[in-house]
Each structure stands twice: as C-alpha cells, then as structure tokens.
C-alpha positions in Angstrom: 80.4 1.7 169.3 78.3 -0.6 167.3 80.6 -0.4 164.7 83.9 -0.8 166.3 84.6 -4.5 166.2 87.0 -6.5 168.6 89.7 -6.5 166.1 90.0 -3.2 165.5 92.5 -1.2 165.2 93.7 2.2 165.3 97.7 3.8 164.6 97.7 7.5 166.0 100.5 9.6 165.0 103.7 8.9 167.3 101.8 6.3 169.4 101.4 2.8 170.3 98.6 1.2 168.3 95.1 1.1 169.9 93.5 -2.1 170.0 90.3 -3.5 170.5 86.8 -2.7 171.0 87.3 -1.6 174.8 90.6 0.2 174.5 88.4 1.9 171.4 85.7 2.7 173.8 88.0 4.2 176.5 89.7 6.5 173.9 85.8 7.8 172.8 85.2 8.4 176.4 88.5 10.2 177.0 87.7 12.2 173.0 84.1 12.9 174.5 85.6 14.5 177.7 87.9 17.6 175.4 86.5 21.1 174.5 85.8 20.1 170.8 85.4 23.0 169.6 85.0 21.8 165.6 85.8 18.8 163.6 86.4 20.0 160.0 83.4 20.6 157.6 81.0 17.5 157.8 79.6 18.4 154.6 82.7 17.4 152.4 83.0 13.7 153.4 85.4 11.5 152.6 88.0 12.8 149.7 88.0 9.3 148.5 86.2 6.2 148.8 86.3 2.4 147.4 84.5 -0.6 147.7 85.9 -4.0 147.3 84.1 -6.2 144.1 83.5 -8.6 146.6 81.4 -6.0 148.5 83.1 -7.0 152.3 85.8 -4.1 152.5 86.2 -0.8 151.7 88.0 2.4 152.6 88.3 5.8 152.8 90.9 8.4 153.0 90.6 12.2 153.3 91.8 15.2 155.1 90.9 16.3 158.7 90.9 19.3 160.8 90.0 19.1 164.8 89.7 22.7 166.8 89.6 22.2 170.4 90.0 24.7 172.9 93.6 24.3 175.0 93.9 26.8 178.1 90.9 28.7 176.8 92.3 29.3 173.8 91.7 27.5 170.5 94.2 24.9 169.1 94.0 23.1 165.8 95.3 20.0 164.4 94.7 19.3 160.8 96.4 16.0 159.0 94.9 12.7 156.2 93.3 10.1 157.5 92.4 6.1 155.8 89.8 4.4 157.4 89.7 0.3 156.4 86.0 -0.8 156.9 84.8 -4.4 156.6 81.6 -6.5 157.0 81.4 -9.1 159.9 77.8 -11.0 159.5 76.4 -8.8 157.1 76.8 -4.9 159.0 80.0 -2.9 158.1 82.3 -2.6 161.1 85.7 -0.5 161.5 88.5 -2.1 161.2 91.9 -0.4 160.8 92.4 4.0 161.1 95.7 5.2 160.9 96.2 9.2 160.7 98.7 11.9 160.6 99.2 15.6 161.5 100.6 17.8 159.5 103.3 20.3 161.1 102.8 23.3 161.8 105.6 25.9 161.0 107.6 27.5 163.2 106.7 30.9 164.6 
C-alpha cells in the first residue's frame, strides 16, 4: 500500500471507478481473500513502458492473464492493462489503472 496514494484511482471493466487509498486497500483485502490460482508470467513485465522527460510520470501498458479457481474449478480472465504512475515527494506512487477483459467466445 505504500504506493497507492490518496488520489488514486482505478476504472475496472463495467464498474464504477475506485477511488482512494482506502477504497484501494479494501479491494486488496477482498483480491487477497480469492483462490488465485496464477497471475500471468511475471517474467515478461510490462509490454511497454515510458518515462516523462521531466522524470515525475510514467506508465505502462501490457497484457494480463488472472487464473483463479471458481467452484473448484479453474476460471481465467485475460485482457490490457495502463498503469499511470507519478512521483509525490520524491517516491513513485500509483496513480490511475484502468483494464479490460477480453471476451471469451461462445461455446
């Protein structure tokens, strides 16, 4: 949480924005409490990633892929993410995520 700052933000796909450091927190805490089963291949990283000139924002978008296990079964979601970042008194802090999922086709 140390990077979450009070003004962030966060725009989940077909959702009401999420807003703040504690509403932040309680969404972790909620995350933290599902049967994560994976969370895409760490080793990858971000597909893409820029730093302002003035060296106080930056951001990152790539792709994503979350298995968690759904009535003892396994369920995937898999979509693109961009993460804004931004310093506040010298240590980078989150500021804005918005992601998507991509459907999945019909059986």
């Amino acid at each position: 949480m140390r990077y979450i700052d009070d003004e962030t933000f966060l725009i989940p796909p077909d959702s009401k924005p999420i807003v703040g450091s504690e509403a932040v927190r309680r969404l972790v805490e909620e995350t933290i409490k599902e049967k994560i089963l994976s969370m895409g291949n760490p080793k990858v990283g971000h597909t893409n990633f820029w730093i302002s000139e003035s060296g106080d924002m930056a951001v990152s978008r790539g792709h994503f892929k979350v298995v968690k296990e759904v009535a003892g079964r396994p369920s995937s979601n898999e979509g693109y993410y961009v993460t804004v970042y931004r310093k506040v008194r010298g240590k980078w802090k989150l500021l804005c995520e918005t992601w998507n999922s991509i459907p999945k086709p019909a059986d």
